[in-house]
C-alpha positions, 0 to 999 in steps of 0.5 A: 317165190321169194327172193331165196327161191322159196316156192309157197302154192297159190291159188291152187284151191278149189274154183283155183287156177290150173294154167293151160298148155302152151305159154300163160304170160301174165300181167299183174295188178297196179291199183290204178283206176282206169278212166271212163271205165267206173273199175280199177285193176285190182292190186295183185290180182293177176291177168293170164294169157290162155291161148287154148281157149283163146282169152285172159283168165282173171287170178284173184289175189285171193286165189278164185280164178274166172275167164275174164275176156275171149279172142275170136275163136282160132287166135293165138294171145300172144303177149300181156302187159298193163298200161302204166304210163296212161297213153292207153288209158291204163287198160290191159295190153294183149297182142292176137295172132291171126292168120300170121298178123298181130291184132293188138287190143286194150281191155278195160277192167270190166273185161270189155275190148278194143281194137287198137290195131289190126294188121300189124307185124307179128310179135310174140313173148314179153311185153312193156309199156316203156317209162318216162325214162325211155326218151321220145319212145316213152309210154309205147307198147314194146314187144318182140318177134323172135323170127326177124329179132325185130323190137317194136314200139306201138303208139295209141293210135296203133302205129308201129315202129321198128325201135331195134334189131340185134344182129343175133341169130333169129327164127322160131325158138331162137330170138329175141324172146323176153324183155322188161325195163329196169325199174325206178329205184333199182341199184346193183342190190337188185335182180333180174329174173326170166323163166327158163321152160323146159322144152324137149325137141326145140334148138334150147331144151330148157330147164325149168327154172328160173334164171337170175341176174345181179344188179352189178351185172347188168351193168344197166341203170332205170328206164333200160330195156333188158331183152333176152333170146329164147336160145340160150338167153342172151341179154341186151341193154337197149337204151334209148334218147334221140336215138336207140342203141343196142349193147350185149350184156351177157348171156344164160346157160347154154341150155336156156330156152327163155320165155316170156317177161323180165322180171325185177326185184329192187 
């Protein structure tokens, strides 16, 4: 997708990608070698949740796509993001729902697994890594639960902590639901942009578009953390040093039903 909204196909070719039911969150490729791993995660080559056969499928830059890591059978993969401050090694960052709890588990480029945490409170939707920008809570593992509005932070070791919860309406199809820190570089000439999914018989039925946001109404700066409600998309700026505060920064159309990252282009 370009900036004007154009669409051009991507690996929809044979031995391409078709994405399953369900939400294919995914993660993109930085380049960045992984250590002790002898690989890299190739530059744009992308990472996709598929919660219908539990694992991540691999989306090569050239447009091939393979299954590149399975979660035990009956586990839902419920966010992706990669490592980009190094605490995890720079691996691949995948939270699996089982019986309720979120197993979180860092993927090396080849594929290989390890547990960091089980256990751990649900989450589901999008998921960041926070940048240096983002005080004592830097290089964590952000994401959300939608059913309590909770944003968690989890360390390398696996602990978690309760970073914010709004004061928004919560529960299935309703919270806090996507989220991105604004990059390094960006100015009120950039964007935000989250997927808006049409979904029939949900509080929000969606649109099935993508949404955007100028740079001049985010009224946020580098290393922020923007998180939107799935039911109607509305925007915080959560802005952390020695402490975390919470500040609403707009809302979607009344239809949006958000899923997934936060997206920006600088």
């Amino acid at each position: 997708m370009r900036r004007n909204g154009s669409l051009t196909p991507f690996a929809r070719g044979p031995g391409g990608y078709v994405a399953p039911a369900g939400e294919p969150y995914i993660a993109l490729g930085n380049g960045r070698r992984v250590p002790n791993a002898g690989c890299s995660f190739r530059r744009d080559d992308v990472y996709a949740l598929d919660s219908a056969n539990p694992g991540v499928t691999l989306i090569q830059r050239t447009g091939g796509a393979r299954r590149f890591a399975g979660f035990p059978a009956g586990s839902f993969p419920s966010s992706i993001a990669l490592d980009t401050g190094g605490r995890f090694g720079y691996r691949l960052l995948v939270t699996v729902l089982i019986s309720g709890k979120t197993t979180l588990y860092s993927i090396d480029c080849k594929g290989r697994l390890r547990v960091i945490r089980r256990g751990a409170p649900k989450v589901e939707g999008g998921s960041a890594v926070a940048p240096a920008a983002f005080g004592r809570l830097r290089g964590r593992l952000v994401a959300v639960d939608e059913f309590t509005n909770r944003i968690y932070a989890f360390d390398q070791r696996g602990r978690v902590r309760v970073l914010a919860r709004p004061g928004l309406p919560a529960g299935q199809d309703l919270g806090v639901e996507g989220l991105g820190f604004v990059p390094p570089g960006f100015t009120s000439r950039g964007a935000a942009f989250m997927a808006d999914l049409g979904a029939p018989g949900s509080p929000t039925q969606g649109t099935d578009s993508v949404l955007v946001l100028a740079g001049k109404g985010l009224q946020a700066r580098a290393g922020d953390l923007l998180v939107a409600t799935e039911a109607g998309g509305v925007t915080l700026r959560v802005r952390c040093s020695r402490r975390c505060s919470v500040h609403r920064i707009g809302r979607a159309l009344d239809a949006t039903h958000g899923e997934g990252h936060i997206a920006f282009a600088r």
